[in-house]
C-alpha positions in Angstrom: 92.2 99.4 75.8 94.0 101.3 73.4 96.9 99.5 71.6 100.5 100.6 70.9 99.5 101.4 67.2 96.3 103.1 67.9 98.3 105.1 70.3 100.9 105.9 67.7 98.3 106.6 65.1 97.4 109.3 67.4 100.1 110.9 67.9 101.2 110.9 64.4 98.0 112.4 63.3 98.1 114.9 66.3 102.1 115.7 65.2 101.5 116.2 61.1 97.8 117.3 60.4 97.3 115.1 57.7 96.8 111.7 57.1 98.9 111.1 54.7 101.8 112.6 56.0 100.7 110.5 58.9 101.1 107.1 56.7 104.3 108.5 55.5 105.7 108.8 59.3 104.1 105.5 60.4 105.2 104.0 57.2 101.7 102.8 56.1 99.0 103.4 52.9 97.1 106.4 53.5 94.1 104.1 52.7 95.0 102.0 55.6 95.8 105.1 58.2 92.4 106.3 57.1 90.6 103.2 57.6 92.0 102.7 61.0 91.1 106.0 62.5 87.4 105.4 61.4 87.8 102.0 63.2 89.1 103.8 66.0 86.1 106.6 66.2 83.6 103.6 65.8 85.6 101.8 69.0 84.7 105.0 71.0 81.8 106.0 69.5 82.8 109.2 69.7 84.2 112.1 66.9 88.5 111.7 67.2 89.6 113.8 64.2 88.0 117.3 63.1 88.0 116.9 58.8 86.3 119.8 58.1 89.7 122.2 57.8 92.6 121.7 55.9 94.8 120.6 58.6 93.3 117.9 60.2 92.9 117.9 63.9 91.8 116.3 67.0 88.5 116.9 68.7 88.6 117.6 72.2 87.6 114.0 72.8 90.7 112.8 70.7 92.8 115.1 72.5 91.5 113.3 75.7 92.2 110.3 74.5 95.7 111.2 73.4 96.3 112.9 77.1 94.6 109.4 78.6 96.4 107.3 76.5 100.0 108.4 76.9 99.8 108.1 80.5 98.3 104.7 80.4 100.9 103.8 78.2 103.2 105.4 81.1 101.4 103.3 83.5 101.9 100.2 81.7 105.9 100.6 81.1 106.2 101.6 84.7 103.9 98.4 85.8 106.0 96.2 83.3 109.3 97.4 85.0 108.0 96.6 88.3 106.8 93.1 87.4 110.1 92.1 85.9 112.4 93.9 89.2 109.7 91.8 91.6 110.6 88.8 89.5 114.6 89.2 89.4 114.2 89.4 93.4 114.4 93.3 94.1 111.3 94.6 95.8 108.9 97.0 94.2 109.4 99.4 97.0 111.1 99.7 100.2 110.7 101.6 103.0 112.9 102.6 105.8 112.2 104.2 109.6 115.0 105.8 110.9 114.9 107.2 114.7 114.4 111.3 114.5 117.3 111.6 116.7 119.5 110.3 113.4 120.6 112.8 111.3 119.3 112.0 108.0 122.5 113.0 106.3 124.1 110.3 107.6 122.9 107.7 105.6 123.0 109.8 101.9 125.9 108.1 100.8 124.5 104.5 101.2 122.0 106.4 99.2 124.1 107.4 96.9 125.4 103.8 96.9 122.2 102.2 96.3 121.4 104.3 93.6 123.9 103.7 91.4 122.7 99.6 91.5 120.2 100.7 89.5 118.0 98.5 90.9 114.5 100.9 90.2 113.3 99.9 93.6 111.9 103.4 95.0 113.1 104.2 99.0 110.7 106.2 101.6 112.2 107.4 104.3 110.6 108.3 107.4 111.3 109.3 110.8 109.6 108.2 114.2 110.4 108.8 117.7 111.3 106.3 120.8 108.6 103.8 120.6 106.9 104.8 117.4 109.9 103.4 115.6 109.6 99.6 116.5 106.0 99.9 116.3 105.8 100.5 112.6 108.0 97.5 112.1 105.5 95.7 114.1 102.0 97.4 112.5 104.1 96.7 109.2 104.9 100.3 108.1 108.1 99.9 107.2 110.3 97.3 105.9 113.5 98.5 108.2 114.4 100.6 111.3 117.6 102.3 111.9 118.8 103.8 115.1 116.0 102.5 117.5 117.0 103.1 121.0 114.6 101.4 123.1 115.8 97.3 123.6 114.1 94.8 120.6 109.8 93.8 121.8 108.5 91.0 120.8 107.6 90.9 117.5 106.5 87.9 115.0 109.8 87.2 113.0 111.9 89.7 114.2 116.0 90.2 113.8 118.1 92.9 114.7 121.3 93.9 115.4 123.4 96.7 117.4 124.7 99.7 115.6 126.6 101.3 118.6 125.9 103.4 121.1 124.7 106.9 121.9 126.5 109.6 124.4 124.1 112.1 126.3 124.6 115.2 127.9 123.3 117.5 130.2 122.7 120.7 128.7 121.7 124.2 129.5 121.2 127.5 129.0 124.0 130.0 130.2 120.7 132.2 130.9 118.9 129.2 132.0 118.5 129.0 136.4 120.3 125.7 136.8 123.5 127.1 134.6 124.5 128.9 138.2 123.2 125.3 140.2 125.3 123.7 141.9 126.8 120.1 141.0 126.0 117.5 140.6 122.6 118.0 140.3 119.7 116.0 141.8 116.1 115.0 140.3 114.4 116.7 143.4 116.0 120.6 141.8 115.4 118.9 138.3 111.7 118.9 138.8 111.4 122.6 139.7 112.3 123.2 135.6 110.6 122.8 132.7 112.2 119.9 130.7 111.9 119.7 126.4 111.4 116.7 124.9 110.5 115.3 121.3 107.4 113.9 121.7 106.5 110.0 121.1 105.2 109.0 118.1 103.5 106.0 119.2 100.3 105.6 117.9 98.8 103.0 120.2 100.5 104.1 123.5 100.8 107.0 125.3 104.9 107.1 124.7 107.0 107.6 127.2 110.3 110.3 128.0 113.6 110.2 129.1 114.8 112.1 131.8 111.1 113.3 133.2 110.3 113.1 136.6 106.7 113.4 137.9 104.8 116.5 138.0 107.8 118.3 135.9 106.4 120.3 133.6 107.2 119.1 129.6 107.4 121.5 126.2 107.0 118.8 123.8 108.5 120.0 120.3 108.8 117.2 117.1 112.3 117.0 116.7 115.6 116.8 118.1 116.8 119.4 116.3 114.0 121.9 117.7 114.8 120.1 121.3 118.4 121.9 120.7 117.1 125.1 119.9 114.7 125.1 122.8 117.4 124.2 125.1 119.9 126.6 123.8 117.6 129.7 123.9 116.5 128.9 127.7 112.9 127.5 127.6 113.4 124.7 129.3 116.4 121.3 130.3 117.0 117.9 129.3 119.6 115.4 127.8 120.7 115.9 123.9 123.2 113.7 122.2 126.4 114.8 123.1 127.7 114.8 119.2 125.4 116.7 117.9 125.8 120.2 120.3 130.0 119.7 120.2 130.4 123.2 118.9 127.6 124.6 121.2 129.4 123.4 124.2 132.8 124.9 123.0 131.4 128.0 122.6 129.6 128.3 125.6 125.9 128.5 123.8 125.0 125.3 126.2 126.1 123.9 129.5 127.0 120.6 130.5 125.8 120.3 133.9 127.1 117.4 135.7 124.1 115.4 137.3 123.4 112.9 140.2 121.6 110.6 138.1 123.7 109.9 134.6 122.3 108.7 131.3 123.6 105.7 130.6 124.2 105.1 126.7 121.6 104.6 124.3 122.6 101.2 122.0 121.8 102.1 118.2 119.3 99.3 117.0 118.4 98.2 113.2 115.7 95.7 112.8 113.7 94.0 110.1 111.3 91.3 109.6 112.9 87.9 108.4 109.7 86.3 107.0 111.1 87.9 103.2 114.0 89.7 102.6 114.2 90.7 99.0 117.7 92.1 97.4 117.2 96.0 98.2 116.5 94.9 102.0 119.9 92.5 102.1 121.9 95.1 100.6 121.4 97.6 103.1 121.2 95.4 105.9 124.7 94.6 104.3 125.6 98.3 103.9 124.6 99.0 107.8 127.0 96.2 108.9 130.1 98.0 107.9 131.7 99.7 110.4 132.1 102.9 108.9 128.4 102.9 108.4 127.7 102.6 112.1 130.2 105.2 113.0 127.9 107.5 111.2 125.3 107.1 112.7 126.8 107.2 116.1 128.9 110.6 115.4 126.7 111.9 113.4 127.0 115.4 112.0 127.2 118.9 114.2 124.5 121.0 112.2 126.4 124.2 114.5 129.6 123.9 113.5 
């Protein structure tokens, strides 16, 4: 393991050529700069320093072990920050599930927010869909989950809490067949048209839809924001958050159809494990009390406008 000085000795050599001018800029006896890059060739057993030309250079092995060394040394500061934010009660990372039907730019100014705490815990950020975003709370994924729609399971340690609640609507092509249907309209005409949904990300289920009857064909696309497309451009029906295709309605590019069978509201759910909650974790569970917060991430943002 290389030390501070042996790394510095490197450098210094790499940087002026010369060993002296080294022990100038390290502020030692040329004897003694000399002495310790010997020591340091011996260590290795290996050539560092090419002394046959005037400027004195590193062999490709000592340029190795420059490259190598600086990002130990890297690794080591990095490692050393991490151990001391661990021990003041901030986690070394934390990571954060949000529903794909959230927009992500929603939540940028907590980000914002949290940043300037200078706390150096790093945040991942990941989306999931329906049940895929409790179950990587439960198969320990992720630290937190925002926006889950489907009610709390039963998980070991558990706590949640509500975050609103979600409008749907209807929506359909003006070229689509059931923009001319007549209202309101029943499952039985549903099933004769292809509904789009975002698929499930469960990974130990087969998932499950919303607004699906049996033996309705299904274009499956992997997010909500391709759902809107899909619905707008005809190929195929199903519920969207109502907040997020505002304009699309007022300008006629979608439908609301008015149906026999209405969505009830989706409630907004965040949830964590309490077994551990380290600062990072209490200050957004914190930040995703406040009611502006929530607000957010029930309007949301209309990408259309």
């Amino acid at each position: 393991m290389l030390s501070s000085d042996d790394f510095a000795l490197l450098d210094a050599i790499r940087e002026t050529g010369s060993l002296s001018r080294a022990a100038v800029r390290l502020g030692k006896a040329p004897a003694s700069v000399s002495y310790a890059s010997r020591q340091l060739e011996e260590r290795f057993d290996a050539l560092l320093f090419d002394r046959r030309r005037y400027r004195l250079q590193l062999t490709p092995a000592g340029e190795l072990l420059v490259q190598e060394a600086a990002r130990l040394m890297q690794d080591v500061t990095r490692l050393t920050q991490r151990v001391q934010q661990v021990a003041n009660g901030w986690e070394s990372r934390l990571r954060i599930v949000t529903d794909e039907l959230l927009e992500f730019e929603t939540l940028l100014p907590a980000i914002q927010e949290f940043d300037a705490l200078d706390s150096g815990v790093p945040l991942r950020f990941t989306h999931e869909v329906l049940k895929g975003v409790w179950e990587a709370l439960q198969d320990g994924r992720t630290d937190l989950v925002v926006g889950a729609t489907n009610e709390p399971p039963a998980i070991t340690g558990l706590r949640w809490m509500q975050r609103g609640q979600m409008d749907w609507v209807f929506a359909v092509s003006p070229k689509h067949p059931l923009a001319k249907a007549d209202e309101p309209i029943n499952r039985a005409t549903i099933v004769q048209h292809r509904a789009v949904v975002v698929a499930d990300s469960s990974r130990s289920s087969e998932g499950r839809t919303y607004g699906v009857s049996g033996g309705q064909s299904v274009l499956a696309v992997p997010t909500m924001h391709a759902k809107i497309l899909a619905q707008r451009d005809g190929l195929g029906v199903g519920w969207l958050p109502r907040h997020r295709v505002t304009s699309l309605l007022k300008n006629g590019q979608l439908l609301e159809k008015h149906m026999a069978d209405p969505r009830e509201p989706n409630i907004l759910y965040v949830g964590w494990r309490g077994e551990d909650e380290g600062r990072a974790l209490k200050w957004w569970l914190e930040k995703l009390k406040q009611p502006y917060i929530a607000t957010r991430l029930v309007n949301g943002t209309d990408r259309f406008a």
